[in-house]
C-alpha positions in Angstrom: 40.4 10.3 9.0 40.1 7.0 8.0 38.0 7.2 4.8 38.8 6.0 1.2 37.1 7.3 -2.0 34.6 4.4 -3.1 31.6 5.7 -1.2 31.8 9.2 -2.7 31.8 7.4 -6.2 28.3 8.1 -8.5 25.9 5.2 -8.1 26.3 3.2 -11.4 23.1 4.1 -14.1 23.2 0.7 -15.3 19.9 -0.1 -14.0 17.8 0.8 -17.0 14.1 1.4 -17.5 11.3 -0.5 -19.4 9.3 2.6 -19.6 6.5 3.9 -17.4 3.3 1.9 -17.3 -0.3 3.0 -16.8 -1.4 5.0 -13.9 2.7 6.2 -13.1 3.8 2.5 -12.6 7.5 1.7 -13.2 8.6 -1.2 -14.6 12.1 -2.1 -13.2 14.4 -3.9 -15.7 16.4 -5.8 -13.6 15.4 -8.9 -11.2 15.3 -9.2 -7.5 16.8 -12.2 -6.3 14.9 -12.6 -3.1 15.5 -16.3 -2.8 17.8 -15.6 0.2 16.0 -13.2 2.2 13.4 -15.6 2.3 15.3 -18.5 4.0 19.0 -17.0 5.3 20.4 -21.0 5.5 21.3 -22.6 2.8 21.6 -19.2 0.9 24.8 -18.2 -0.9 28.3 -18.6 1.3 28.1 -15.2 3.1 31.6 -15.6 4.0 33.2 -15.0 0.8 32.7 -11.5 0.3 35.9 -8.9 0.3 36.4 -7.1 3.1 35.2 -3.1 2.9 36.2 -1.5 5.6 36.4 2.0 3.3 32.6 1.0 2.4 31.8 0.6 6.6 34.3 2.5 9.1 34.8 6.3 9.1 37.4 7.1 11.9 37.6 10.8 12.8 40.8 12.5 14.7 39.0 12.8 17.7 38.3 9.2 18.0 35.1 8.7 17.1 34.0 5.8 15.0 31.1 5.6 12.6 29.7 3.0 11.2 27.8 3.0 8.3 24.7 1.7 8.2 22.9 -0.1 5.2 19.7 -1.1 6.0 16.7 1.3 7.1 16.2 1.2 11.1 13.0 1.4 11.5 12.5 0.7 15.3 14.0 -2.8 15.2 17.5 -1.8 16.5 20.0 -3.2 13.4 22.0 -0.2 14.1 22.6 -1.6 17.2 23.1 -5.4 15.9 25.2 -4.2 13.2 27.3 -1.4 14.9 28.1 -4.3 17.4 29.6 -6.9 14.9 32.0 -4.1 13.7 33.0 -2.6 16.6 33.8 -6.0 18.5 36.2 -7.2 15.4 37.7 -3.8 15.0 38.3 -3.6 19.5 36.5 -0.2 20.0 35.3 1.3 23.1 31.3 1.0 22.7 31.5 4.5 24.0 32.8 5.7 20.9 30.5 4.0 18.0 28.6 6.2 16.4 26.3 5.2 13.5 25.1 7.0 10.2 22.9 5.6 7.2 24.9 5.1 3.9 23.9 6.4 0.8 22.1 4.4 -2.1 24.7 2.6 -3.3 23.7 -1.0 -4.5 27.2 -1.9 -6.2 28.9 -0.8 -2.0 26.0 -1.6 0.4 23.2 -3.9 -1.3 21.9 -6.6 0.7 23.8 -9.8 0.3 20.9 -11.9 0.3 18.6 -9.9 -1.9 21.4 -9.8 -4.7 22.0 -6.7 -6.8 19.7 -4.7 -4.3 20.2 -2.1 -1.6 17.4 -2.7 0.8 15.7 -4.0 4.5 13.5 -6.9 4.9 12.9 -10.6 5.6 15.0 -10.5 8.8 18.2 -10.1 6.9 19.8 -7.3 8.3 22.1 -9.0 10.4 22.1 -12.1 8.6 23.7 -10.9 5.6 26.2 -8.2 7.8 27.8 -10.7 9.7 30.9 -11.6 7.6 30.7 -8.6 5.4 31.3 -5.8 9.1 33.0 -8.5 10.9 35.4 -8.1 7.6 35.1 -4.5 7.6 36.3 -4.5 11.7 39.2 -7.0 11.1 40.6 -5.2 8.4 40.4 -1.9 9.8 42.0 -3.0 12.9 44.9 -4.6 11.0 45.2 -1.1 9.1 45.6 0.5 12.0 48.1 -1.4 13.8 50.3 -1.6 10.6 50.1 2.3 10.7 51.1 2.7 14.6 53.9 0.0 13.5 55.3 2.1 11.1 54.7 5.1 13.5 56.5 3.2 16.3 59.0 1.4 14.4 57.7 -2.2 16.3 56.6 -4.9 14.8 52.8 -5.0 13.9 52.5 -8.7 16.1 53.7 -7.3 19.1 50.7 -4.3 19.5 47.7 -4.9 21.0 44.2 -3.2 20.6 41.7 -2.6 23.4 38.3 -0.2 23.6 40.1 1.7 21.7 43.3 2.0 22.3 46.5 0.7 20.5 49.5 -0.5 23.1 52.9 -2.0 22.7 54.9 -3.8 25.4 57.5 -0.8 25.4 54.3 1.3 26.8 53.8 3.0 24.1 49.8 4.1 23.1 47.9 5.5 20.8 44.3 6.2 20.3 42.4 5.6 16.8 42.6 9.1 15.6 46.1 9.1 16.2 46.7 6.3 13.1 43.8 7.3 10.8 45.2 8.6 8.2 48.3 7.1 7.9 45.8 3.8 7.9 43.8 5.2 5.2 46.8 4.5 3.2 47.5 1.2 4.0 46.5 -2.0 1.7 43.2 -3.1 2.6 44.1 -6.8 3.7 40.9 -9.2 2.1 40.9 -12.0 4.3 41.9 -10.5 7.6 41.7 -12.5 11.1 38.4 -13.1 12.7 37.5 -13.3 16.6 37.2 -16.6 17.8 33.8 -16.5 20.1 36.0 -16.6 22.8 37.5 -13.4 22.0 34.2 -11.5 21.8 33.8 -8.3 24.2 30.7 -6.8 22.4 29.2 -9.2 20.6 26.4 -11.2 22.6 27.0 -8.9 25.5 24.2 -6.5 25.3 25.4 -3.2 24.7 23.4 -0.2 25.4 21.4 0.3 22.1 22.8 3.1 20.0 19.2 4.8 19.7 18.3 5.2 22.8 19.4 8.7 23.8 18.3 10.7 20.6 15.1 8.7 20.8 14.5 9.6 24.3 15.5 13.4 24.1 14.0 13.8 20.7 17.3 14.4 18.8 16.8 11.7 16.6 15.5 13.2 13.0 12.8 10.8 11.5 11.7 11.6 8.2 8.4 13.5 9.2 11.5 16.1 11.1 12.7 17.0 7.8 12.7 20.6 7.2 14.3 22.3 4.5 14.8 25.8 3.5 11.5 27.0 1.8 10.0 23.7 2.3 6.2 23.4 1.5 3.9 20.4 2.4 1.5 18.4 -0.3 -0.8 16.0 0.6 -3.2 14.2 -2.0 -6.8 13.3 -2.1 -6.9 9.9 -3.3 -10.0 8.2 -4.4 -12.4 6.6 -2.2 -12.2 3.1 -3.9 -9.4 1.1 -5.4 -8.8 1.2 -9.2 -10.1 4.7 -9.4 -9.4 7.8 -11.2 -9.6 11.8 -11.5 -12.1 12.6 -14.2 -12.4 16.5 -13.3 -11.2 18.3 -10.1 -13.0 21.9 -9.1 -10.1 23.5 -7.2 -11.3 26.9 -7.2 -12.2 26.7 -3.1 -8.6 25.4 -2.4 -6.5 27.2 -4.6 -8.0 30.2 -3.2 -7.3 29.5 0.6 -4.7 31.2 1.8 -1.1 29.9 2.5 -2.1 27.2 -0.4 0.7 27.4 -3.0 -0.8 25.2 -5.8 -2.9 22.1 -7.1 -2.2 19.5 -9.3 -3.0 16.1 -10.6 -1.1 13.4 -10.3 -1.3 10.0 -11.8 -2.5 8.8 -8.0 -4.9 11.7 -7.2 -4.9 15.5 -6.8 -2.3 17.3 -4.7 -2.6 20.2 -2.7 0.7 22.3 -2.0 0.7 24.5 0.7 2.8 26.5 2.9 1.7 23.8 6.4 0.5 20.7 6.9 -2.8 22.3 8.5 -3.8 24.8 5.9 -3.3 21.7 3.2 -5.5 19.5 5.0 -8.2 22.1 4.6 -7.3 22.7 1.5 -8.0 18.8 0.4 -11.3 19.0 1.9 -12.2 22.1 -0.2 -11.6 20.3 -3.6 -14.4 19.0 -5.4 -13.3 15.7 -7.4 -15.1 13.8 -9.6 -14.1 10.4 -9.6 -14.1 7.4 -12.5 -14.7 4.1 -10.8 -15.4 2.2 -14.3 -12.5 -0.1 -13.0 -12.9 0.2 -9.1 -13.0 -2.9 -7.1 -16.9 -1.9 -5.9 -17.4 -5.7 -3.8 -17.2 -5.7 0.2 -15.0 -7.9 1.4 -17.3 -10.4 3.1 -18.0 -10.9 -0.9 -14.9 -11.0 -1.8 -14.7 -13.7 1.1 -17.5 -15.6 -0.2 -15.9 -16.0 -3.7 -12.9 -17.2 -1.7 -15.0 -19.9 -0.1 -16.4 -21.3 -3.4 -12.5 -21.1 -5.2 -11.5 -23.2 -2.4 -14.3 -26.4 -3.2 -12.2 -26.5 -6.8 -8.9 -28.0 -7.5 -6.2 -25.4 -7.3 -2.2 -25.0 -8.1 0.1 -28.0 -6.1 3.0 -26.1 -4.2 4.3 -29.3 -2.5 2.6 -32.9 -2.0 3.8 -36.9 -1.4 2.0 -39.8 -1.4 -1.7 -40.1 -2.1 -3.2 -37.7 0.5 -6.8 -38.5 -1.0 -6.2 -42.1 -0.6 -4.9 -41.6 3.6 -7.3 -39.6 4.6 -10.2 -41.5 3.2 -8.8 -45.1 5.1 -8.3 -42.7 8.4 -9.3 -43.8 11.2 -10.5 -40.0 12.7 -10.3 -37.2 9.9 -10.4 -33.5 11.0 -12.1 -31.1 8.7 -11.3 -27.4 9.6 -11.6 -23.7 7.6 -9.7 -20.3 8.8 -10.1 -17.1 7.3 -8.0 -14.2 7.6 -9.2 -10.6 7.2 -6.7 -7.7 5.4 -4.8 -5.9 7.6 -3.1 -2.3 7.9 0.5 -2.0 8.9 -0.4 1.3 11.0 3.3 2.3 11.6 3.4 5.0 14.1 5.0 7.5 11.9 2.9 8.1 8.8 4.2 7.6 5.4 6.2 11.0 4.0 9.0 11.8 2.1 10.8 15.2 1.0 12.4 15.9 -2.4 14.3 18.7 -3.1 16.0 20.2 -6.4 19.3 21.0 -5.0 21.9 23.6 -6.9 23.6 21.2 -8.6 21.0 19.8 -10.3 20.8 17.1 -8.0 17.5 15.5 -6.5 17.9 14.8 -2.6 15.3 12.7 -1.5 14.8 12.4 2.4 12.7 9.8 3.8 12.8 6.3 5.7 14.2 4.3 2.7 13.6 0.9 2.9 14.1 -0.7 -0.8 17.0 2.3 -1.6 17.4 0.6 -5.2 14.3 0.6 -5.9 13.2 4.3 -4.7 16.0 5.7 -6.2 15.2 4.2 -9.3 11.4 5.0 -9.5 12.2 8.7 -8.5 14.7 9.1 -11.2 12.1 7.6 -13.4 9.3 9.6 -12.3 11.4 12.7 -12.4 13.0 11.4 -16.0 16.3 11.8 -14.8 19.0 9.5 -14.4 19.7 7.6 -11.1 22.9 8.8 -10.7 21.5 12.3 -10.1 19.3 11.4 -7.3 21.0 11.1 -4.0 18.9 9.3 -0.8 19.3 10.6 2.8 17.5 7.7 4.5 16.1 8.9 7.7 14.8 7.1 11.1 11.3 5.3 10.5 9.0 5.1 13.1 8.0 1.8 12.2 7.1 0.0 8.7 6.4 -3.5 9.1 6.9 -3.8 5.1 4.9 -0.9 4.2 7.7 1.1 3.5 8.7 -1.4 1.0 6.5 -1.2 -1.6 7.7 -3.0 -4.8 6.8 0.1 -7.0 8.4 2.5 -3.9 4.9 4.4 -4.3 4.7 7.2 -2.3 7.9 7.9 -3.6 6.6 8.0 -7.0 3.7 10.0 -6.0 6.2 12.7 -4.1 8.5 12.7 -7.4 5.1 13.3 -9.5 4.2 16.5 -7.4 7.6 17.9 -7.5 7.8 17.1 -11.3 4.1 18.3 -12.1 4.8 21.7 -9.7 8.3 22.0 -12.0 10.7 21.6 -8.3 10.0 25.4 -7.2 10.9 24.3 -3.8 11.2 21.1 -1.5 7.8 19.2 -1.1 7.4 17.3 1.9 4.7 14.7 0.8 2.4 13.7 3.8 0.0 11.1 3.8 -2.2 11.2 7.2 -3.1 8.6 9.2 -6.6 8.2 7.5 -4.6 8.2 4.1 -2.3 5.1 5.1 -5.2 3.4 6.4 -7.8 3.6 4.0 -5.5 3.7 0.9 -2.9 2.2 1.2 -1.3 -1.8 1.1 -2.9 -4.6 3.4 -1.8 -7.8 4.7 -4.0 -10.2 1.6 -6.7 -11.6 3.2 -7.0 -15.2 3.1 -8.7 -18.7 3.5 -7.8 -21.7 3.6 -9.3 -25.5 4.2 -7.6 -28.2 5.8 -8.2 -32.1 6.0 -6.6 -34.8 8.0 -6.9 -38.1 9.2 -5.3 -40.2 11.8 -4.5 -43.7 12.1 -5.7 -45.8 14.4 -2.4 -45.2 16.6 -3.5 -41.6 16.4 -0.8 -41.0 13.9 -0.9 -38.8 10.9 -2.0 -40.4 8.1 -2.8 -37.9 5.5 -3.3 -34.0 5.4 -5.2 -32.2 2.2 -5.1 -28.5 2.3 -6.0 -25.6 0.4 -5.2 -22.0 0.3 -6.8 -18.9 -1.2 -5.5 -15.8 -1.3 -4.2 -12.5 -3.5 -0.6 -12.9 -4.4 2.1 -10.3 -3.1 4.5 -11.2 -5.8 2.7 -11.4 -9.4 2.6 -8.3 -11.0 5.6 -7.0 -9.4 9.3 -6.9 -10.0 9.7 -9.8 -7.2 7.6 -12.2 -9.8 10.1 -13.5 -11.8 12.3 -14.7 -8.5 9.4 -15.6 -6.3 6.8 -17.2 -8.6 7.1 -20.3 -10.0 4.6 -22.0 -12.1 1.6 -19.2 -11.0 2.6 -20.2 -7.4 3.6 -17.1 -5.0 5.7 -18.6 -2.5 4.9 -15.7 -0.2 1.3 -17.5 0.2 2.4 -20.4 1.2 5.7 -20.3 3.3 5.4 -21.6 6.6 2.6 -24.7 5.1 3.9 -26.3 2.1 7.4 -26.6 3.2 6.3 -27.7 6.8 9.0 -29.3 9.1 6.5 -32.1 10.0 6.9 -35.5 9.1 3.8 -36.0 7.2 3.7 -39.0 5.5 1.6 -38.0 2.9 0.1 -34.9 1.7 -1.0 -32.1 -0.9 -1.1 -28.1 -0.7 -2.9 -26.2 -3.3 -3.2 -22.9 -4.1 -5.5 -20.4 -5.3 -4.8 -17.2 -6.5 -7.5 -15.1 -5.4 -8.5 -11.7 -8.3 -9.4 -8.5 -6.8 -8.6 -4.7 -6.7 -7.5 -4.8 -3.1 -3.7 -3.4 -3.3 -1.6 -6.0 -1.0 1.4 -6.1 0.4 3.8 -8.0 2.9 2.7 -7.4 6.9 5.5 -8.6 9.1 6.2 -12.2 9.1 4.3 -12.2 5.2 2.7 -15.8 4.7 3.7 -16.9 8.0 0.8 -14.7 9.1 -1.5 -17.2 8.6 0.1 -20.4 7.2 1.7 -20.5 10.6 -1.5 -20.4 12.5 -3.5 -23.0 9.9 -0.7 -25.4 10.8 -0.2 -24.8 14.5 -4.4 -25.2 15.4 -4.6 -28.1 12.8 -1.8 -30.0 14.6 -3.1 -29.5 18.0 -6.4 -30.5 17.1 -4.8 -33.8 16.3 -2.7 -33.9 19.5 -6.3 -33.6 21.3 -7.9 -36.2 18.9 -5.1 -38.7 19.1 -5.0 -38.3 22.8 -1.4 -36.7 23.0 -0.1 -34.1 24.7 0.2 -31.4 22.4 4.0 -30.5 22.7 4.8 -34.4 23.0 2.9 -34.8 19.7 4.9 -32.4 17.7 8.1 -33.2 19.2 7.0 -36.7 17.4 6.8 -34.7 14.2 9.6 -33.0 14.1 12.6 -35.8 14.1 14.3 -34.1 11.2 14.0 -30.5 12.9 16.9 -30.6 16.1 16.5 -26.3 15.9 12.7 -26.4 16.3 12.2 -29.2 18.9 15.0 -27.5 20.9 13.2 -23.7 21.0 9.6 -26.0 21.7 11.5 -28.5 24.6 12.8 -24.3 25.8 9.5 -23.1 25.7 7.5 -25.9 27.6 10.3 -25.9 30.3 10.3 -22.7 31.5 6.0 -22.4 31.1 6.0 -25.6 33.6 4.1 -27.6 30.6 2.8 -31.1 31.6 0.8 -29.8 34.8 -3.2 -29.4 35.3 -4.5 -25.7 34.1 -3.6 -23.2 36.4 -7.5 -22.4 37.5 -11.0 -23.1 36.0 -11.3 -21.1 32.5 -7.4 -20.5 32.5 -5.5 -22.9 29.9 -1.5 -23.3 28.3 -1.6 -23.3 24.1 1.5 -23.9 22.2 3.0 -23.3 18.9 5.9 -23.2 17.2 7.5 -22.2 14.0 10.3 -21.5 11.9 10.4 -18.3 9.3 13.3 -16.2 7.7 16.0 -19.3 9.0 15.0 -18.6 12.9 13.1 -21.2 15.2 10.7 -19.2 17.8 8.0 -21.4 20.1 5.7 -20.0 22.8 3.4 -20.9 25.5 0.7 -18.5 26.0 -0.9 -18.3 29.7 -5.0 -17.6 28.9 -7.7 -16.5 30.9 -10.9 -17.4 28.8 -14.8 -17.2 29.1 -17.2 -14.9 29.0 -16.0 -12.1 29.6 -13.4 -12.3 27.0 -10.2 -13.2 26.4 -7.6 -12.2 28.7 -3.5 -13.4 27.6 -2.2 -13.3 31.2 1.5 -14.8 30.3 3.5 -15.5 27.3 6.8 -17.7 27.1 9.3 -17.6 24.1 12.0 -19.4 23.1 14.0 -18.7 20.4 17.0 -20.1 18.5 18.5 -17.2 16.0 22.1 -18.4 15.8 24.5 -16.1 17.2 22.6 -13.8 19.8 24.4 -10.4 18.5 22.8 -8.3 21.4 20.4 -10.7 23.7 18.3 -7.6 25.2 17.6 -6.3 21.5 16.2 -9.8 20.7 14.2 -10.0 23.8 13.0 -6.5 22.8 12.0 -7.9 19.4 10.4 -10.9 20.8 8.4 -8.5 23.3 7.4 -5.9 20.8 6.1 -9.3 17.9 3.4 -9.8 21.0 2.5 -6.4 21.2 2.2 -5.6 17.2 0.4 -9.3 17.1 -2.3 -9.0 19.9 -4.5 -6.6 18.3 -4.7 -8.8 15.2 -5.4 -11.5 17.3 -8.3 -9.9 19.3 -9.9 -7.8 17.0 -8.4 -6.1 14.1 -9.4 -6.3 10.7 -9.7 -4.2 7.2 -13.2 -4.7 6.2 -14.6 -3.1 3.1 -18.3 -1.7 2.4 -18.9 -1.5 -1.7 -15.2 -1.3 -1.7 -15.2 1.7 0.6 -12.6 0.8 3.8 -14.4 1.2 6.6 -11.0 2.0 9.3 -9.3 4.9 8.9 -7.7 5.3 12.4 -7.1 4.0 15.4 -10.8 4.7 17.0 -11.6 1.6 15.1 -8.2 -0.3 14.3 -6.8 -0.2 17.4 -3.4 -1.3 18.4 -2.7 -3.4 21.6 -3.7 -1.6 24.7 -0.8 -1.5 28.1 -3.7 -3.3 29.5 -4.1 -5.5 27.3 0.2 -6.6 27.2 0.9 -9.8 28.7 4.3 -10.4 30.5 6.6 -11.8 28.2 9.6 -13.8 29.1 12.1 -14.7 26.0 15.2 -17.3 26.4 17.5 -17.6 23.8 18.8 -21.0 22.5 22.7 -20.3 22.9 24.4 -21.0 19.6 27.5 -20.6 17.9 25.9 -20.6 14.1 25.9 -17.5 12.2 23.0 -15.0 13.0 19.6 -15.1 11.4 16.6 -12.7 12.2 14.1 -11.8 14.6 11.9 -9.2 13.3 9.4 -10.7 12.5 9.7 -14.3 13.5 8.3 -13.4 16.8 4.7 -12.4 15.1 3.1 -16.1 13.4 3.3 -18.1 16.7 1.7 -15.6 19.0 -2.4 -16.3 17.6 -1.6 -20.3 17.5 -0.7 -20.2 20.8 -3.1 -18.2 21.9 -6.0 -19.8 20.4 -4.6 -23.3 21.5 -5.0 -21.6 25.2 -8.3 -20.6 24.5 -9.2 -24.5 23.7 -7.5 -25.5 26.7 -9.2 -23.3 29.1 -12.3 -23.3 27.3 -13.1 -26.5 25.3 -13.9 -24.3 22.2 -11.8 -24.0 19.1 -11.6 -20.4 17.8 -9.8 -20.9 14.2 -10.5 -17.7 12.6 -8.7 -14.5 12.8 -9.8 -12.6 14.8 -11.0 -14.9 17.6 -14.3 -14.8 17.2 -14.6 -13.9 21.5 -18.8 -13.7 21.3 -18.5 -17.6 21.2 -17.0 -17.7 24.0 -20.6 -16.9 25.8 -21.7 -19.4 27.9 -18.6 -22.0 27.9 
């Protein structure tokens, strides 16, 4: 079979430690270069890297092909994408791809526009695959002709390669397996042809996706499926409030339950071990822990809101500004004065968080979960464990979702499943289970936020000046990200999407505050776009309505210098029927539009508003992600960023009583009801640029667009998230 040594190679140790900091922190002593992943254009030349098809392409004598996989699927479908771009350069039958997730291996299979890192995020998956498998397929392909060549005595120009098979104008044929071996042997050739566009068969086709079968017959193994022989089951009781820690544990009642193997503490908590997942849930709620909250974060968040609210009245960090926004507004002919504030919010991923690690005979660690950040994971469990990272080895698994929890900067309930095995000496595998309830109520949260805009207008109705101001915790400081993604105390995950807006503001100034509190945050799908994109989308439709303009008319006017965003919003307005009378009385069009992670995504949202509520009848999408790899996985994207959005829209939040979280499942959080799902109806910008991302570009133009609809239908401006629908009462 067609397979060379490199991938069976130990993962290099040269990633060193600082040492472990308090509470079971670890310090990583190497930098993240995330710079990429947060905008894939003008990143580094993508196209220059060698081509690997040993790293990527594992024929097998029966004929099968499997690619290997990089990056964590966690219900986006890039095994799909990425399977694709291979197979279409290497001309295999799409009947015979089969797809497998590659080991942690930063120096074969790190992201190309994260740097030295293995891992999934920011909508890169496909962005930074598309030379690197296209590579892999060409050269492959060329190994394996030059192999039936030899075989056939013919030169290597006159064979052909179709779904799979390899022909020559004498009539002779051969299938892949046939060749892979001998092609194992040949030169890897660096710079082999590409497919024109032209040439595609796969790519932009819409193949069946790869996951659907083992997803639908329950074949698939997600990490919660692990079993391994003598496996036993630990869950943790963490404290109730952020910043805590065990002072004394009474385990007497649990330890003496049977079927409970033993407890521990942890540096996060005390762990129960047991023999099922049941009897240690019982066993947790036998223990009797004493908790020291000297440094818990003990403040509720409308407090913490409140203190957010004061920050913003004092002058803050400048991410961007030109010209004297001061000065504009104050000679403004109209000024708009507006505040938003955005509550924390849980990622509440279908599948729980879990992981398995097992002591293996070698002397080995196998660690089996859905990794997401595998440099990272690896690294922390090695350090937890004290081992080196060459002797832990990563089986990433399916993930039934993440939307960046999984990818935790210090990898922590990795850490905390290393700590258990460590503390209990590796006896057997531990499968580490956090329950809903635990994810919820103790774990990361989208930061919650606030922010203050002014503007003014001319007396043409123009833009004249715009003064805004942001509040929020920082995602970045404190972690190993800081050193790429912080400049001058300014997290650029807090204000993407604002400071560097497309719109041609004559002058301006966005400030920054970094808000202090004991609330653990973390990236929620689309990050800062979350709510920067929302902020900007009302605020300049507020304008459109107080210069007069139509709203999409207005931006266009705004955005001379953006071709890729006024052709998804000219898309999106098209196909909704923009520029007519609302449909019916109390039923009104809103839209917004956005670009994040180097793709351009508008929609119209259809609304049904008044007292009874809010009802989002229809949305429209356009979106422009380059290359359209497989259009029905995009659509899917596009389709599922409404669903994952709506709740947040309507009526999720994380609130917190004396630092207590108050929703712990989804009684009270709940996710977007079939009811509730709008129809959705995506068109795709055709493009021949390379491919950027749609994971979670999809997610910051949904509440825009649906609070602009709200206005429309309604007359009433409902800025905050989530709409505030008891206003709606009597409109």
């Amino acid at each position: 079979m067609l397979k060379l040594d490199l991938t069976d190679a130990p993962v290099p140790s040269r990633r060193a430690f600082l040492g472990a900091a308090a509470g079971g922190a670890v310090l990583l002593a190497f930098r993240l270069d995330l710079r990429g992943a947060r905008a894939a254009e003008g990143g580094p030349d993508l196209s220059k890297g060698p081509a690997q098809p040993n790293a990527f392409v594992r024929i097998a004598a029966d004929d099968t092909v499997t690619v290997m996989i990089k990056h964590l699927d966690m219900g986006q479908g890039n095994t799909t994408g990425l399977a694709t771009i291979l197979a279409d350069e290497l001309d295999a039958d799409w009947a015979q791809i089969r797809v497998a997730f590659a080991p942690a291996d930063a120096k074969l299979y790190n992201n190309m526009l994260m740097g030295p890192v293995q891992g999934t995020g920011g909508s890169t998956a496909i962005a930074n695959s598309w030379f690197q498998l296209r590579k892999a397929g060409a050269a492959a392909r060329a190994m394996l002709v030059a192999a039936a060549a030899d075989s056939w005595g013919v030169p290597a120009a006159e064979i052909t390669v179709a779904k799979g098979v390899l022909s020559h104008k004498s009539g002779k044929q051969g299938r892949f397996g046939e060749f892979a071996g001998a092609a194992a042997a040949k030169p890897v050739p660096q710079e082999p042809r590409l497919k024109s566009p032209a040439e595609w068969t796969l790519i932009g086709k819409g193949v069946p996706r790869i996951d659907s079968v083992a997803k639908t017959d329950g074949s698939a193994i997600y990490s919660l499926d692990v079993r391994r022989p003598g496996q036993v089951t630990a869950l943790v009781a963490h404290p109730p409030r952020f910043g805590a820690s065990v002072r004394r544990v009474d385990a007497e009642a649990a330890q003496g339950m049977p079927g409970v193997v033993a407890v521990v503490t942890i540096p996060t908590g005390v762990a129960v071990i047991a023999r099922d997942t049941w009897t240690a849930m019982k066993a947790r709620e036998a223990l009797r822990v004493e908790w020291d909250e000297s440094a818990a974060e003990r403040r509720s968040s409308d407090a913490i809101l409140a203190e957010y609210r004061q920050t913003a009245t004092t002058p803050g960090l400048v991410a961007s500004q030109a010209g004297d926004a001061d000065a504009a507004i104050k000679g403004a002919a109209k000024v708009i004065e507006a505040e938003f504030s955005f509550p924390y919010l849980a990622h509440a991923a279908m599948e729980p968080l879990n992981a398995t690690i097992e002591r293996a005979a070698d002397g080995m660690f196998d660690v089996y979960a859905g990794c997401q950040i595998q440099t990272i994971e690896q690294a922390v469990v090695a350090a937890t464990l004290g081992v080196t990272t060459d002797k832990v080895r990563l089986h990433t698994q399916w993930a039934g979702g993440s939307f960046g929890r999984r990818a935790t900067p210090g990898a922590d309930y990795f850490a905390e499943a290393a700590a258990i095995v460590k503390a209990w000496d590796g006896k057997a595998p531990v499968h580490l289970v956090w329950t809903r309830e635990d994810d919820m109520a103790g774990g990361y949260y989208r930061p919650q936020v606030y922010h203050t805009v002014k503007a003014g207008l001319d007396a043409k109705g123009q833009v004249a000046g715009w003064r805004h101001t942001m509040v929020g915790k920082s995602i970045m400081i404190g972690s190993p990200f800081e050193a790429m993604l912080v400049k001058n105390g300014i997290d650029g995950t807090t204000v993407e999407g604002a400071s560097d807006t497309p719109y041609g503001l004559p002058a301006y100034r966005f400030e920054v505050h970094n808000g202090r509190e004991g609330v653990p945050v973390l990236w929620w799908r689309s990050v800062g776009h979350t709510h920067t994109a929302h902020v900007m989308e009302v605020v300049i439709d507020e304008l459109a309505h107080a210069a007069g303009a139509d709203p999409v008319a207005y931006r266009l006017s705004l955005l001379t210098r953006a071709p890729r965003l006024s052709g998804v919003l000219r898309l999106a307005a098209e196909k909704a029927g923009w520029g007519g009378k609302n449909p019916e009385k109390g039923r009104g069009l809103g839209v917004a539009v956005h670009q994040s992670f180097g793709s351009y995504v508008a929609m119209v949202a259809d609304v049904s508003a008044g007292e009874s509520g809010v009802k989002v009848e229809r949305v429209i999408a356009a979106v422009d992600v380059g290359v359209a790899v497989n259009p029905d996985v995009i659509r899917a994207q596009v389709e599922g960023a409404v669903g994952f959005a709506l709740s947040s829209v309507l009526r999720n939040r994380i609130t917190l009583k004396d630092g207590v979280v108050q929703e712990t499942n989804f009684d009270t959080y709940q996710p977007t009801r079939l009811t509730e799902m709008p129809r959705v109806e995506v068109h795709i910008v055709p493009s021949d640029v390379p491919p950027t991302g749609i994971g979670e570009p999809g997610v910051p133009v949904l509440a825009p667009a649906i609070s602009n609809a709200v206005f429309a239908a309604t007359g009433q401006r409902l800025r905050s998230l989530p709409l505030d629908l008891s206003s709606l009462r009597g409109a």
